[in-house]
N, C-alpha and C positions, 0 to 999 in steps of 0.2 A: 686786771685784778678786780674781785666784788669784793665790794666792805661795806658793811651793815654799822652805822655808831649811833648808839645809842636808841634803839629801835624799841619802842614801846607800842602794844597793838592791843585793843581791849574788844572783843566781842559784847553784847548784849543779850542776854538768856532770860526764860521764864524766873529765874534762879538769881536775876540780879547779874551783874558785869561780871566776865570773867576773863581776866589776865593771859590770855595767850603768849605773851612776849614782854620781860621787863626789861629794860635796857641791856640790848643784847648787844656786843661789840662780836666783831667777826671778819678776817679779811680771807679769801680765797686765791692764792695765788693762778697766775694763768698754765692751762696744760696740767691742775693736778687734778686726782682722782678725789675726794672729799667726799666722806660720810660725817651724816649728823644723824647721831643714832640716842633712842630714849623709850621710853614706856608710852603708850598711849595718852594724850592729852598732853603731851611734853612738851608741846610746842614747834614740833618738828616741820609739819605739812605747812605750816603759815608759816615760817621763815623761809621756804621753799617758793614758795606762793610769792613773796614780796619781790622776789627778784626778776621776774617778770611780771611784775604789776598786777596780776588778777588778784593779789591785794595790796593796800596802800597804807603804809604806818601812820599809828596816830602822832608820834612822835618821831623823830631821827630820820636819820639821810641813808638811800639803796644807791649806790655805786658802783656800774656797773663799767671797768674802765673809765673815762674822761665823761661820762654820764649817768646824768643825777635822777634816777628811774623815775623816783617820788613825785618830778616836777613837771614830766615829760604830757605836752599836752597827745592829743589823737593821732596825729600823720605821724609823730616821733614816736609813737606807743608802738604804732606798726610796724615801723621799720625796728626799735627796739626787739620786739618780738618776733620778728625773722629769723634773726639770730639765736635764738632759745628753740632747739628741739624739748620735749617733752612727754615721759612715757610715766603709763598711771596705775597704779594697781587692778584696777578691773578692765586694762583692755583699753575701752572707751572706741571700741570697733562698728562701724554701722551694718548691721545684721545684712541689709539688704543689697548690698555691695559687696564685690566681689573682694577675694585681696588685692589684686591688681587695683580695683578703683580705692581699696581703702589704703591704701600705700600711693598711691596720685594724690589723695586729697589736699595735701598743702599745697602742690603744684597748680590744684583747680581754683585755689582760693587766693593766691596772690604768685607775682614773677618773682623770679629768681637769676640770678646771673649765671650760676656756674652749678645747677643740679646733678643729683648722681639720676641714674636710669630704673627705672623701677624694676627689669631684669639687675642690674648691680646692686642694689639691696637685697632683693630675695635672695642671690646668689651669694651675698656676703652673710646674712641668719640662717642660708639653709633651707629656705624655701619655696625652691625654684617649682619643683612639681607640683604649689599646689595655689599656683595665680591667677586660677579660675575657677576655686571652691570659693563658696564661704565660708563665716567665723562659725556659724552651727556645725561646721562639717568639720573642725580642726580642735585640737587640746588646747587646755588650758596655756600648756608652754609654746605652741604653734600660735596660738593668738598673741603671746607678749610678744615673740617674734615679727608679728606681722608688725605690733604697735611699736618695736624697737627700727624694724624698713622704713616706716612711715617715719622717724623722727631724723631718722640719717637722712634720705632722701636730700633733705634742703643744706647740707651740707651745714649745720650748726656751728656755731661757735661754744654753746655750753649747752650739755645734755642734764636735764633734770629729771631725777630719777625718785617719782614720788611711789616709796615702798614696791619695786617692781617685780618682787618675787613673792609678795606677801601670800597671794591664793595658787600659788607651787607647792606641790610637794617637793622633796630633799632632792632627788635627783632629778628633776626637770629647774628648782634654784640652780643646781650646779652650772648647768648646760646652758642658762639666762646669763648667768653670773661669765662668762667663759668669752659670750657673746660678747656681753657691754666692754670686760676687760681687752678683748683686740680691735672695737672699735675707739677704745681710749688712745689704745697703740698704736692704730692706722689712719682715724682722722684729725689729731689734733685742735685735740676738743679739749676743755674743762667737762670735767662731770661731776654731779653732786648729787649724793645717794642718799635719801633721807629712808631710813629704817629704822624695824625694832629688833630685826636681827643680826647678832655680832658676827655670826661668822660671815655672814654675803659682806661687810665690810672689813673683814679681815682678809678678804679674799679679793678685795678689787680696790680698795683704798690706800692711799698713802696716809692722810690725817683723817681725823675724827675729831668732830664735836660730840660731848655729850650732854645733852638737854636732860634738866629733872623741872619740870610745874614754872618752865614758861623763862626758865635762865640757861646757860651755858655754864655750866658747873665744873667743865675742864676741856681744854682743845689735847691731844694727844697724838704724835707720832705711831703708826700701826705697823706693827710686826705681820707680815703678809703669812698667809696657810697657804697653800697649794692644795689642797682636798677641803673640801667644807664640812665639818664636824656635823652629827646629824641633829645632838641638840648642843646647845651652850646656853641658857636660858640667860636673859639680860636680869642682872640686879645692880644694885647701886655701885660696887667694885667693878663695873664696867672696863672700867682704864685698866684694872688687872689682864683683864682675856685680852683686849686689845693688843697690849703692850709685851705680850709674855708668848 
């Protein structure tokens, strides 16, 4: 299970402190699908962020099973984040590198007991024919795939999923979306989808959070689509589309 209690997180801007997170409460059960969906500035990415530590509350406890993230000094940060696959809106692909090497990467950077094959990732996105291009030679949806190989690879325990379809269009989302939904199925993973589009978590999610200016305004049970609508534009009746 992760549980967030009481988690307050304050930025410092030209503009004076801003409130990213006010006492947020939140548990994630193990093996679910979990969207936390909002507007821009809602607080999404940095509740995201706390749960493998690349941020640290200024307040409340991250729980991540039987450990307490917040507290975890260096050698336990590492092994902590073994565990955490992680796919990012823009890619975050090394130009210079093939996809073969950028789908190795985590493997070059620390062991692992039980990795998948960097053939059995391509082969599971779809990407077999092209492990010796690189990212300038591939679509926008052929790069999130590479950066969805490279996060299985290490065989995860939670896949974090910061806005992964955001620079998609409609039907290359779908084909992402289709992706992450049968690696939820086949590796037995927790995944956590922060968006700002309803339908990619209507389509891959069991619950939802919905964030408005830095709270959790309603956790909600999601009514699954099978096709993803081309628009459903997010407003504050959120929990309507979700739930309906």
């Amino acid at each position: 299970m992760i549980e967030l209690s009481h988690i307050k997180k304050t930025f410092q801007s030209k503009g004076g402190p801003v409130h990213a997170l006010k006492d947020i409460h939140l548990k994630i059960e193990d093996g679910e699908a979990f969207g936390v969906i909002g507007e821009s500035g809602a607080g999404k990415s940095t509740l995201l962020r706390l749960i493998n530590a690349l941020e640290r509350p200024d307040e409340g406890d991250v729980k991540v099973g039987d450990t307490l993230v917040n507290s975890l000094n260096k050698s336990h940060l590492r092994a902590h984040r073994k565990e955490i696959g992680m796919i990012f809106q823009q890619f975050n692909l090394l130009s210079n590198k093939t996809v073969e090497d950028n789908v190795r990467l985590p493997l070059s950077l620390h062991s692992y007991e039980n990795p998948l094959s960097v053939d059995e990732v391509l082969s599971f996105v779809g990407l077999e024919d092209k492990k010796k291009s690189y990212p300038s030679q591939l679509s926008g949806g052929q790069k999130q795939r590479v950066g969805i190989a490279r996060a299985l690879i290490t065989r995860p325990k939670i896949l974090l999923c910061d806005e992964p379809t955001s620079a998609l269009d409609g039907n290359t989302t779908e084909g992402i979306v289709e992706v992450l939904k049968r690696a939820h199925q086949e590796f037995d993973m927790t995944i956590i989808v922060v968006t700002h589009e309803l339908p990619v978590v209507k389509a891959l999610c069991n619950r939802s959070a919905i964030m408005e200016k830095g709270e959790i305004v309603d956790i909600v049970s999601v009514k699954s689509s099978q096709k993803l609508k081309e628009t459903i534009p997010y407003h504050k009746r959120a929990a309507e589309v979700l739930t309906s």
